[in-house]
C-alpha positions in Angstrom: 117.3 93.5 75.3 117.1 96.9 77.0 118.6 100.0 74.6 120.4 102.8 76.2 118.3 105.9 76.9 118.1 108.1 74.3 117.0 111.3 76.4 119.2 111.0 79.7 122.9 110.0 79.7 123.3 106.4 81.8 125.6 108.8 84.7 121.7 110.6 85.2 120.1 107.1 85.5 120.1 104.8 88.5 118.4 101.2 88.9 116.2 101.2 92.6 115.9 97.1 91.8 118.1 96.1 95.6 115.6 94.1 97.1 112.9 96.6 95.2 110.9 95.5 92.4 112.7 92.7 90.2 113.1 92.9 86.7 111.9 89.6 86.0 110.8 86.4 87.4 114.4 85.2 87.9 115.5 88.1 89.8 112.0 87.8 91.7 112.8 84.3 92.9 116.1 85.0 94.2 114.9 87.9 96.5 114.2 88.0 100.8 110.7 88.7 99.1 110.7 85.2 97.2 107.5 83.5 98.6 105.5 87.0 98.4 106.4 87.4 94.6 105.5 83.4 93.9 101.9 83.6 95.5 101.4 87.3 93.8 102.0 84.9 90.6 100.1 82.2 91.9 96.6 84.7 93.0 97.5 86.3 89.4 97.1 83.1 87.5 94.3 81.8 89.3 92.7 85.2 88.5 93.2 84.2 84.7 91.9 81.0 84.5 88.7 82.1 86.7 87.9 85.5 84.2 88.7 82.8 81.7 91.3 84.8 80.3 92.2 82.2 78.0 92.5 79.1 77.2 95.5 76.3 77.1 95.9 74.4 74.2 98.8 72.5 72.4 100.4 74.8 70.0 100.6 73.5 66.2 104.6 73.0 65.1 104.7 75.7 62.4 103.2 77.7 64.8 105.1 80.2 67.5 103.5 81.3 71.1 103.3 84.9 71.8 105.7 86.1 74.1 105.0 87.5 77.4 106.7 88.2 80.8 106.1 89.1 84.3 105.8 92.5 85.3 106.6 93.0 89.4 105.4 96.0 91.6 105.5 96.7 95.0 101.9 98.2 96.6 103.1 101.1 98.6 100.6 102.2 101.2 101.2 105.4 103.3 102.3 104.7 106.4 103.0 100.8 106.0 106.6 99.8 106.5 105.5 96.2 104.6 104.5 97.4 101.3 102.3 94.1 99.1 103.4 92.7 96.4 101.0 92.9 92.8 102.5 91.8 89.4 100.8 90.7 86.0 101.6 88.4 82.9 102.1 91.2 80.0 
């Protein structure tokens, strides 16, 4: 859960996330943007498994899997009015 900014009061602070970069992969998958955001994912996992990043196996029950999300960025380039899409698992 996101805490309240300690250093600037929440009137200072505003959230560019309208059809920007989405917080998470639920807001990613209900932008114009969807299908960009879901092969971003796509290229990033395939990336994984070909560095060999890890590998899948079947979690023991007393055991808990680490937790991780999706991080979303837009690639701005100068001049290009259709910015790319990059994101990684973190």
């Amino acid at each position: 859960m996101l805490q309240p900014s300690r250093r600037y009061f929440s009137s200072e602070c505003v959230n560019f996330t309208d059809e920007g970069e989405p917080q998470g992969f639920m807001e990613a998958i209900k932008t114009t943007n969807k299908e960009k955001w879901l092969q971003s994912m796509e290229k990033e996992m395939q990336s994984l498994k070909k560095n060999k990043t890890y590998d899948p196996v079947k979690l023991p029950d007393e055991k808990r899997a680490l937790k991780n999300k999706w991080v979303f960025k837009l690639k701005s380039e100068e001049n290009n009015p259709n910015p790319g899409t990059k994101n990684e698992l973190s």
